[in-house]
C-alpha positions in Angstrom: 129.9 127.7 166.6 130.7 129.7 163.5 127.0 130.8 161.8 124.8 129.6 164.3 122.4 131.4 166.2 121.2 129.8 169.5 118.4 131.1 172.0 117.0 129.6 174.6 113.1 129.0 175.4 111.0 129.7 178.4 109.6 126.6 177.5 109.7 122.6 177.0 110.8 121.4 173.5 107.1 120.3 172.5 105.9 123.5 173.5 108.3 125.7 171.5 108.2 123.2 168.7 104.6 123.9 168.9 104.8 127.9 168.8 107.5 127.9 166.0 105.4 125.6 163.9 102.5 128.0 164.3 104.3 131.5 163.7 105.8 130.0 161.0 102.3 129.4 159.1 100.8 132.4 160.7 103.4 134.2 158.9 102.3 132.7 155.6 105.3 130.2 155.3 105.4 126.8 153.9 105.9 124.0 156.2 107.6 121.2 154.4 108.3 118.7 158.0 108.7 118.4 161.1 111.6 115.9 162.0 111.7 114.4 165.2 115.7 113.2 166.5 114.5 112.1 169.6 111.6 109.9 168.3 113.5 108.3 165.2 116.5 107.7 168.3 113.9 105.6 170.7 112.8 103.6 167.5 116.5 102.2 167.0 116.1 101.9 171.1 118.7 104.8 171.3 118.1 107.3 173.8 118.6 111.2 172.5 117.1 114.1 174.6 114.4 116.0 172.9 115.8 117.3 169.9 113.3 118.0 166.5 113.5 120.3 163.2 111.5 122.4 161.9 111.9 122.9 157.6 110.2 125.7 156.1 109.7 128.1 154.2 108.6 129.8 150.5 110.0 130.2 147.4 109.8 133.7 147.2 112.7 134.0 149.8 114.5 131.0 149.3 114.3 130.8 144.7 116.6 133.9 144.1 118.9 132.7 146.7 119.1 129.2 144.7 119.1 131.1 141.1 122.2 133.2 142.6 123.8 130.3 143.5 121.8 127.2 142.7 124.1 124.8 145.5 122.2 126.9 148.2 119.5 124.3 147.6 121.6 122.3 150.2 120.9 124.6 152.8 117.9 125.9 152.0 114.6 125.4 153.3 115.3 126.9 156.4 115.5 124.9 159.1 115.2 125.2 162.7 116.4 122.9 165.9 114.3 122.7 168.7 116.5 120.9 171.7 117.1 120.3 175.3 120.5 120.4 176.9 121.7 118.3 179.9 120.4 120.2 182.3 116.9 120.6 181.1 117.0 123.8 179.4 115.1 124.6 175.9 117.2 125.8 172.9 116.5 126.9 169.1 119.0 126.7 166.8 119.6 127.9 163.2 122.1 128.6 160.7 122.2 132.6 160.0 121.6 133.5 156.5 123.8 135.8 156.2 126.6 133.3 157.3 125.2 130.9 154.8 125.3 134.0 151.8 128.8 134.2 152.8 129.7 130.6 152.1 128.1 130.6 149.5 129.6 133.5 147.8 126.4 135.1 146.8 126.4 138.5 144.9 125.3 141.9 146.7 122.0 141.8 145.1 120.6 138.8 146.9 121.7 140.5 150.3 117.9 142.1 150.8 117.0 138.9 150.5 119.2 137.4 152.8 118.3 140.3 155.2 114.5 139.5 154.8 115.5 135.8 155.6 117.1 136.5 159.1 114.3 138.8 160.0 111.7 136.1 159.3 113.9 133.6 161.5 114.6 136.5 164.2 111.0 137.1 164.3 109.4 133.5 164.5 111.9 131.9 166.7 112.0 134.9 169.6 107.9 134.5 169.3 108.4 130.4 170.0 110.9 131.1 173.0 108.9 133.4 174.5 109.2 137.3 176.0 
């Protein structure tokens, strides 16, 4: 799918949740919640495999995104899924900012920014997956 970046995990979904949720505050980044698909699915007495997000984040990255191009708010806090396909297997999931900078139209001085935001995502989500 066009803009997304998908990796997969060495381990469960709880597990990696777990590990994204705590590089992403060891990095110094906001966590704003932690939405659980799967949970909100059994409640309706649905069934959905493990599937939870992660939204985060600070305004330092995200505020001159939103000041170039203030309907970025949609997308913005970053947000990260944390699934399991049909055959058992761990995923994360985001949207890559520079795909997002693209829709948006933002100008070429945001694109450090945007640069900063993909390396924060790189880095925290290959540290939940695993080496």
């Amino acid at each position: 799918m066009e803009g997304l970046v998908t990796l997969e995990s060495r381990f469960g979904p709880k597990e990696t949740m777990d590990r994204l949720e705590a590089e992403v505050r060891g990095k110094g980044m906001q966590v704003f919640a932690r939405i659980d698909h799967a949970g909100g699915a059994t409640a309706a007495g649905l069934t959905l495999r493990p599937t939870e997000v992660l939204v985060f984040g600070n305004a330092k990255g995200g505020t001159p995104l939103m000041v170039a191009v203030q309907t970025m708010g949609l997308d913005l806090p970053l947000k990260v899924l944390v699934w399991e396909d049909e055959a058992g297997a761990t995923h994360l999931s985001f949207n890559d900012p520079h795909w997002l900078a693209s829709r948006y139209g933002v100008g070429a001085a945001v694109l450090p920014v945007v640069d900063k935001l993909r390396g924060a995502l790189d880095l925290v989500t290959k540290a939940a997956a695993g080496p």
